[in-house]
C-alpha positions in Angstrom: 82.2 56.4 97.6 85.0 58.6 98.3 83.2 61.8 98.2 80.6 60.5 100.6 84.2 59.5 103.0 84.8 62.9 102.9 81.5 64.8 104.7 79.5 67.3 104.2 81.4 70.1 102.5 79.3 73.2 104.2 80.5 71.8 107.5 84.0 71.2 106.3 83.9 74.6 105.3 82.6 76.1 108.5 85.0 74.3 110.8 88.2 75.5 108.0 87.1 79.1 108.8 86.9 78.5 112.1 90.6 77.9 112.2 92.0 79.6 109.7 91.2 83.2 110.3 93.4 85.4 108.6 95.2 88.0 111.0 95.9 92.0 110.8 99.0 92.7 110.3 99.0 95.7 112.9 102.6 96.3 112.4 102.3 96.8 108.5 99.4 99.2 108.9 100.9 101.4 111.6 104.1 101.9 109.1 101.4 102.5 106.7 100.4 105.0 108.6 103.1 106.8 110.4 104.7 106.8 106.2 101.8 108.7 105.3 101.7 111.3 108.1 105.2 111.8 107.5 104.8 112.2 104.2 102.1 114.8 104.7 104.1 116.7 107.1 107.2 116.8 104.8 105.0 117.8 101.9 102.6 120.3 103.5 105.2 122.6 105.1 107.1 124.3 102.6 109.3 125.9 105.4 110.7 122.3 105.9 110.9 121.3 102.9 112.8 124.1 101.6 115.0 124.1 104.5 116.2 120.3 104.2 114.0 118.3 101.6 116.1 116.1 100.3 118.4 114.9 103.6 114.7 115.0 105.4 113.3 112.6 102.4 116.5 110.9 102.6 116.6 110.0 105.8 112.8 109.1 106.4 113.1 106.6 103.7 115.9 105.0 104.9 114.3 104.9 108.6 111.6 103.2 106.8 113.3 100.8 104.5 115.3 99.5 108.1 111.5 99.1 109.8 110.7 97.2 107.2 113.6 94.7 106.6 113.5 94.1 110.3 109.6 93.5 110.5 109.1 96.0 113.0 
């Protein structure tokens, strides 16, 4: 009796995706990605890395550890 109360669960199911979409989180990927090109850069010039590896390394993790707590 309940179950019949309840509908048809292929239309229930359809009208919960409807709503429920799940969004991008386009801020997440572009860290993602600007992270990796950085990380690319730093690790494919040895000029730069040489020069100032470490303070360079330090600093872009720290840049990206504030993006992140922030949610930017």
């Amino acid at each position: 009796m309940a179950i019949t109360e309840m509908g048809d669960c292929d239309e229930i199911g359809k009208q919960l995706n409807k709503r429920h979409k799940p969004q991008t989180e386009w801020t997440l990927m572009l860290i993602a990605i600007i992270a990796g090109i950085g990380c690319i850069i730093m690790h494919g010039s040895s000029h730069f890395e040489k020069a100032t590896g470490a303070y360079a390394q330090a600093a872009f993790s720290t840049s990206l550890k504030r993006c992140i707590s922030k949610g930017i």
